[in-house]
N, C-alpha and C positions, 0 to 999 in steps of 0.2 A: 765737248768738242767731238764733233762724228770723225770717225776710223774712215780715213783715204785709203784707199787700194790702187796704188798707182802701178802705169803700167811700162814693164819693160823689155826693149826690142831687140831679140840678138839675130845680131847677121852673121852665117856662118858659112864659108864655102864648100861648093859640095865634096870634093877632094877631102877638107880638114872633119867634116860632118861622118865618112867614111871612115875614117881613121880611127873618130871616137867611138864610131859603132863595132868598129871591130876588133877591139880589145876591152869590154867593159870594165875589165878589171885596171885597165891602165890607171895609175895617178897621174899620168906625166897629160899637161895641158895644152893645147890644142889652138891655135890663134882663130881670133874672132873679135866681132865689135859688139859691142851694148848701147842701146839708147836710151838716153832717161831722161824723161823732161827737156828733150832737145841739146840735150849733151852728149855727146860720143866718145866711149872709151872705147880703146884697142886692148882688149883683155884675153887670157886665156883662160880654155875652160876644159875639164875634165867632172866626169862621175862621180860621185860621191860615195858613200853608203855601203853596208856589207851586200846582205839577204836584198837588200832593195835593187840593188842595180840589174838585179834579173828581169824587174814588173815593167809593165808596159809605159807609164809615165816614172821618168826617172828624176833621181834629186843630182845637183851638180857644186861643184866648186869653183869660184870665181876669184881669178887673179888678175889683179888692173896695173897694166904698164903703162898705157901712157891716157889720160894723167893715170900717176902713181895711185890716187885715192880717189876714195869715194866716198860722201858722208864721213871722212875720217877714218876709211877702213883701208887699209889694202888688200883682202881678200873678204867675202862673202859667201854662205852657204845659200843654197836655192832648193828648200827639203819640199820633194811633191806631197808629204804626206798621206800616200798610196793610201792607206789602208786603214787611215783613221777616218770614219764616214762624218765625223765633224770639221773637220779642217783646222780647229782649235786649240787639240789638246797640248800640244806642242808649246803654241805661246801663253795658252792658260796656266800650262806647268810654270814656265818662265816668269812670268808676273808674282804669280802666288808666290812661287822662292825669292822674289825680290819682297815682295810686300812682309813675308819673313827677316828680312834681311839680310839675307844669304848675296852673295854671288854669283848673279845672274847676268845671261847673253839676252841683249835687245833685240827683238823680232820685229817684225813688219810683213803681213802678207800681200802680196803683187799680183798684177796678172803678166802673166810670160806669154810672148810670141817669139817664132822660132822659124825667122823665113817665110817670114805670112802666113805661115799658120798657127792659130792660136794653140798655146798649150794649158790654159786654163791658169787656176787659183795653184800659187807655191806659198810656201814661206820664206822670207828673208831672217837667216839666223848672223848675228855680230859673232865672230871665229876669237877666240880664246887666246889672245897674245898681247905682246906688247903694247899694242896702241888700245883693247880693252882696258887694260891697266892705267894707262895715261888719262882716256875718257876721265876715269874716279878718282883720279889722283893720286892714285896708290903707286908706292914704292915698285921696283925693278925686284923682278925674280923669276925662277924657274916656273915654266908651265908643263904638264904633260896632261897625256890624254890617256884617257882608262883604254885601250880598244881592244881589249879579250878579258875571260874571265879569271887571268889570272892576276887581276889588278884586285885583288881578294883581301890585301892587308896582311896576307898567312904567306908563310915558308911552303905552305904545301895548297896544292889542288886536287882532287877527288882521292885523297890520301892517299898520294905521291910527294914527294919532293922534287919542287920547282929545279927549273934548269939554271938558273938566274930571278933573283928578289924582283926585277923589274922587268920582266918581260912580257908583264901585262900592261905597260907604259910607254909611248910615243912622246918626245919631246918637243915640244913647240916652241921653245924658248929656256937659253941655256948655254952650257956648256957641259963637257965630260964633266970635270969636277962637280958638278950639280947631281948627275946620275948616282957619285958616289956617296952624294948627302940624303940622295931618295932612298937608296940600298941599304947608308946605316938607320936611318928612321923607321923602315919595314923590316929591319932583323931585330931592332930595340923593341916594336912594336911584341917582337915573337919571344923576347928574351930576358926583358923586365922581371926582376923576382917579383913576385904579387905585391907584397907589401909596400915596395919603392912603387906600384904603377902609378897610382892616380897623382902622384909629385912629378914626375919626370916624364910620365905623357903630356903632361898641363906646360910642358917647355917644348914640346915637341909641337902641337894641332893646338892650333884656336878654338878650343873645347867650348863655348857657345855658341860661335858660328858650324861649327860639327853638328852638335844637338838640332841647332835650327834647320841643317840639312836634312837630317834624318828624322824632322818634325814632317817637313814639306812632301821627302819620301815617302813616308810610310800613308798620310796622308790622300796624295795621291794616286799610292798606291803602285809606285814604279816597280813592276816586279825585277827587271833588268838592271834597275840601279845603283844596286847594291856591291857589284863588282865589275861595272862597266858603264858608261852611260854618265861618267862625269869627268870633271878636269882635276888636276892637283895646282894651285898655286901657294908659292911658299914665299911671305914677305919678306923683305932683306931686312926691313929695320926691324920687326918681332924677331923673325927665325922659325914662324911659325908656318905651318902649313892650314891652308884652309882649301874648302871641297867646294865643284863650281858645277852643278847640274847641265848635261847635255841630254840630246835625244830624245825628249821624254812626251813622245806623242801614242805609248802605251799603257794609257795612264784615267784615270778617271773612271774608271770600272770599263776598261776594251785591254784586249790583249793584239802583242803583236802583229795578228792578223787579221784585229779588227771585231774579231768575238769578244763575247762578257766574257769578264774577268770577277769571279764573285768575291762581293764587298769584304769575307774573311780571308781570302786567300794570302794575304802580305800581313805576316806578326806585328803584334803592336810593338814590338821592340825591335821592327826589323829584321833583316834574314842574315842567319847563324854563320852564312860561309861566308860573312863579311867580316873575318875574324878581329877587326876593331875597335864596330857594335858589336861584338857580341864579348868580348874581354871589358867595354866601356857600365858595360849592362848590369857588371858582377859587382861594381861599385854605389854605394850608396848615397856617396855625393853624387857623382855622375847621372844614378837613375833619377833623385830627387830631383834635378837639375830639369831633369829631359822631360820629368811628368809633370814639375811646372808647366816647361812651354808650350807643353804640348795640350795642358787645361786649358791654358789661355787661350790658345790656336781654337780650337774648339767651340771658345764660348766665340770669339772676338773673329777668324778668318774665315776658316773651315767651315761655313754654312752656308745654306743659300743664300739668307737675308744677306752678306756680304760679295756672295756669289754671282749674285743675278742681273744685278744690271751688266758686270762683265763679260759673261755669256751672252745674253739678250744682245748686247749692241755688237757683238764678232756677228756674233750668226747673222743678224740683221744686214750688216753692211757686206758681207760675204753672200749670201740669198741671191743676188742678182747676178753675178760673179758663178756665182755655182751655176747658172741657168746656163751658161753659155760653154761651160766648161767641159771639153770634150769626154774627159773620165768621170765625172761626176754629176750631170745633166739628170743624167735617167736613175741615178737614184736619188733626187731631190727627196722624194718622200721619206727617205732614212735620213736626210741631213736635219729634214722640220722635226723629226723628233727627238733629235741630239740634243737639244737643251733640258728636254725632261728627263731624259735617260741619266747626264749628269746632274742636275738636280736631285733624281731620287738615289744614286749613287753617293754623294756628298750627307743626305740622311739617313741612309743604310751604314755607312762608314761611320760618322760623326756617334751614330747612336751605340754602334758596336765597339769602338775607339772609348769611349766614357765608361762602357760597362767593361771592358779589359781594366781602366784605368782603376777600377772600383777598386779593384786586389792586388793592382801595383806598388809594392813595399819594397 
């Protein structure tokens, strides 16, 4: 089935246009209408993003009033993914951790107009809440969002002690009582005698959906990952916790501004000041665990032969989309080489990933 890129129209007044532009930092959302396929929502819309809402094409957040939904969502992210010269990595991350099994937001890229003027190729990310949960059928629970680096798994940051266990944590879904089930889960994480962890952490996180995270991580190589850059959901009928990949359009051998990022640069176990991984890493069930899936990833996902036709047909249906796209037109010549650039990244990794694995015990 060929990749649609459908397109969507926001009308926004110039008064509320004004508004947004002069507080990027606002969260607070702004009235406007969206068109889609000849449907009109009256939605509100605000900024999105840290470091990004500074760049010249910005990514946005979409809240639908009336109707209420949209394809089943009530809000929508709109990432411009500024500074990836693929326009890919983002939903390439997404897929991959799904085709893992992991817990993953469904993407769609668009073309956005903004007042008759075109804004080019975004991505459409599905937001990390209640109604993604209902999508899969999954039970009710707490969601939060990593959004600093002190969502670290640790009491402490650049060896300090934290002001508060969670205040590397936004909650999407929830209540107080919830915060204090996140607060004793990150003190337990930090206070476990050794020899009790690997029994009472396996009651704590979905210790294979973990591994398979931290498969798809290290993998593609998020170097941001590790302590921000994902969601927490925690199932009400386990009681478990499991991790839900955000962001991750720095990924694939580019860094967040768009430069290589070299294929060594992310541990094959992960980075240390994830203090989680790096306590999960000291166990011998847990690494035997983790270097399974991550052989099998290897032989079976993580390669091009697996790789290529999913890249090949983005790029392909995105090529004509970029032609016209006001930020990304003039350098089409960098986007036609982004599929080999990830390709020879996915065999610089893959090859150096197996020879790590050779003396993983």
């Amino acid at each position: 089935m060929s990749y649609l890129i459908p397109s969507y129209i926001l009308k926004i007044k110039e008064k509320n246009l004004n508004e947004l532009r002069g507080d990027v930092w606002s969260n607070d959302p702004v009235p406007a209408s969206l068109k889609v396929e000849n449907v009109k929502y009256d939605i509100g819309i605000a900024y999105r993003g840290s470091y990004t809402r500074k760049f010249r094409k910005r990514s946005y957040r979409i809240e639908f009033n009336d109707p209420k939904l949209f394809s089943g969502a009530r809000e929508i992210h709109l990432n411009a993914e500024y500074r990836d010269p693929s326009l890919i990595r983002n939903k390439l991350s997404f897929d991959f951790f799904n085709d893992l099994g992991v817990l993953s937001p469904q993407s769609q890229h668009i073309n956005f107009t903004r007042n008759d003027s075109h804004k080019g190729v975004y991505l459409q990310l599905e937001s990390v809440d209640d109604l993604f949960l209902k999508k899969r059928g999954l039970p009710s629970g707490p969601i939060y969002y990593a959004v600093n680096n002190n969502a670290n798994f640790s009491i402490m940051r650049d060896e300090k002690m934290k002001d508060s266990l969670i205040s590397g944590y936004q909650r999407a879904l929830g209540n107080d009582s919830d915060n204090d089930i996140l607060h004793d889960f990150i003190n337990k994480v930090n206070t476990i005698p050794l020899p009790n962890f690997p029994d009472e952490i396996s009651r704590l996180i979905n210790i294979d959906k973990f591994l398979r995270w931290l498969v798809g991580a290290v993998c593609s190589m998020n170097n941001d990952g590790f302590t921000h850059n994902y969601a927490l959901y925690r199932n009400s009928e386990t009681g478990l916790f499991e991790i839900i990949p955000w962001d991750y359009d720095a990924t694939w051998g580019r860094k967040v501004d768009g430069g290589i990022m070299h294929y060594k640069y992310v541990p094959m176990e992960g980075k240390k000041n994830n203090h989680l991984c790096y306590l999960l890493m000291r166990f011998p069930e847990f690494r035997n665990l983790y270097k399974n899936i991550l052989e099998e990833i290897l032989e079976t996902k993580f390669t091009v032969a697996y790789m290529e036709d999913k890249v090949i047909s983005l790029h392909e249906a995105l090529r004509p989309h970029v032609l016209i796209d006001p930020y990304k037109r003039k350098k089409i010549d960098t986007f036609d080489r982004e599929p080999e650039f990830i390709f020879q990244f996915i065999r610089d990794r893959n090859k150096y990933l197996k020879k790590k694995l050779a003396n993983f015990d």
